[in-house]
N, C-alpha and C positions, 0 to 999 in steps of 0.2 A: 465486463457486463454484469458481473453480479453487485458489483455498488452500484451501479449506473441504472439497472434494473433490479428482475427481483435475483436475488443467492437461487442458485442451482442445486445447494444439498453435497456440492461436489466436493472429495476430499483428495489430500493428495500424499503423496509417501515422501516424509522427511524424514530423511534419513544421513542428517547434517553432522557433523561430529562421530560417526560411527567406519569404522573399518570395514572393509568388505567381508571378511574373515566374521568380524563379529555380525553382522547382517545374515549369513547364513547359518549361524551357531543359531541366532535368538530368533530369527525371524526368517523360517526356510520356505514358504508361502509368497513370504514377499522378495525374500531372495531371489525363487523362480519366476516371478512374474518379470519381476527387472530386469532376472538375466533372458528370456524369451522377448521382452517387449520392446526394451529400451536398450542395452549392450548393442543388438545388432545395429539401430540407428547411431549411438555413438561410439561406435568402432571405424565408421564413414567420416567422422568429423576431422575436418582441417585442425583443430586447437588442440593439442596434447594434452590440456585439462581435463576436456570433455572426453576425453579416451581413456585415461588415468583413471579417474576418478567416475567413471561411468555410472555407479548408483546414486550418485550427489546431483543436487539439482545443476545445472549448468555455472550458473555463478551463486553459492549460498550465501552471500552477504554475510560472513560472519562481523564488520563493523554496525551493520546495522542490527542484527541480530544480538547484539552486544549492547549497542544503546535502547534495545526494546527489552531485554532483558527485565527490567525491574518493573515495566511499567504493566498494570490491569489494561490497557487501551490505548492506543496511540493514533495520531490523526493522518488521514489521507484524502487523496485526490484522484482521477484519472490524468494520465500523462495527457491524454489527448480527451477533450470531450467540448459539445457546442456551447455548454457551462461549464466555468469552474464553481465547482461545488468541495465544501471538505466536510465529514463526516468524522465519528468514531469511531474503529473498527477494536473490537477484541483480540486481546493481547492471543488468544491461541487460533486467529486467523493472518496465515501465513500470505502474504501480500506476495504478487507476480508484478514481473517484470512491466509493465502495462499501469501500475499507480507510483506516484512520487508520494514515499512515505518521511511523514515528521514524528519524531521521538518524543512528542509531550503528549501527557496525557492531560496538561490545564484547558481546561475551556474557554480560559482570557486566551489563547495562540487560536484556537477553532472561533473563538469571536468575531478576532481582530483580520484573521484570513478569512474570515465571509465577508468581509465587511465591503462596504462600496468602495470605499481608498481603496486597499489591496484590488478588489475585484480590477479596477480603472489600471492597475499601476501592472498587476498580471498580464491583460491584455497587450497591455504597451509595450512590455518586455518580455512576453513569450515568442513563440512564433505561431506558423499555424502550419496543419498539418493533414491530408487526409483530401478525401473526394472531396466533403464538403470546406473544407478550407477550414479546419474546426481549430477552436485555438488549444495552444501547447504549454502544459505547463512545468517548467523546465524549473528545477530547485538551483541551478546556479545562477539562470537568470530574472528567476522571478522571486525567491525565497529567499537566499543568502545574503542579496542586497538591498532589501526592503526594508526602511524604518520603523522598527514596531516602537509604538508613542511609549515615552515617559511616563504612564500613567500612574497617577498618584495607586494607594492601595484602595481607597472606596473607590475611585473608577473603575479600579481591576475589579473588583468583584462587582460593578455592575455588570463587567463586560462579561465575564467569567458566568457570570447566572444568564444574561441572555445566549451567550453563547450551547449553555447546555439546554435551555429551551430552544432553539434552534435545533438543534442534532436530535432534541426529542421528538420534537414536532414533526421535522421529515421522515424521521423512521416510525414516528404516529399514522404518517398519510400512507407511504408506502404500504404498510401494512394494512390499512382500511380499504385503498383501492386497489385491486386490481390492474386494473386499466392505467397508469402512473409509468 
């Protein structure tokens, strides 16, 4: 909801790469939150990860987190939504299970996945999903096997600069209207 709409402000506790031992050494506020808030619900969990490792988010992507690593911004999607749309999000906003995230930060990849090909070619090979039947955007079925064009290098940077007027534009309007 917060790409889809407006950001909620909301933040969340990542706490990926860190020991339990050192979460309560450095951060004993947030240690006690977790262990009050969250432990007791994953102490209930079927998965021995989620019991394990109870302050970690349930699956931290460390491959993905890996390939976003170097990047200022990487592009995304909602998994389910009655558009697909893709946007830029900033490299220190931690993406939930609910968006399919791509690892480029080029604006020719945000171009060419707006584009009306892709859009046609998503549709056809997502599924749908949801009360309203909304379509699905599945990165093995829709992303992995999609022909992104040969384009020469002046093409690429046409695509590339419309591509970034695009993502500016909508986060131009959103932010103008309310109502959006």
């Amino acid at each position: 909801r917060d790409l889809t709409q407006f950001p909620r402000g909301k933040m969340v506790i990542d706490l990926f790469g860190l020991e339990v031992d050192e979460v309560r050494e450095r951060f004993p506020k947030v240690y006690q939150h977790i262990l009050d808030h969250v432990k007791p619900e994953r102490d209930q969990k079927d998965r021995e990860r989620f019991r394990e490792r109870w302050w970690e988010f349930g699956w931290p992507r460390p491959d993905m987190r890996k390939a976003l690593q170097e990047l200022s911004q990487y592009i995304a999607t909602p998994y389910v939504s009655k558009h697909h749309f893709f946007q830029f999000l900033e490299h220190s906003m931690l993406p939930d299970d609910a968006l399919v995230v791509i690892a480029s930060d080029d604006a020719f990849h945000l171009g060419v996945l707006s584009s009306r090909i892709h859009e046609t070619w998503a549709l056809r090979a997502g599924g749908n999903l949801g009360v309203g039947n909304d379509p699905q955007y599945n990165n093995t079925q829709c992303f992995d096997p999609f022909p992104f064009p040969a384009a020469t290098e002046s093409q690429k940077a046409t695509i590339r600069d419309l591509g970034s007027q695009l993502d500016a534009h909508r986060k131009e309007q959103l932010d103008a209207h309310d109502d959006l």
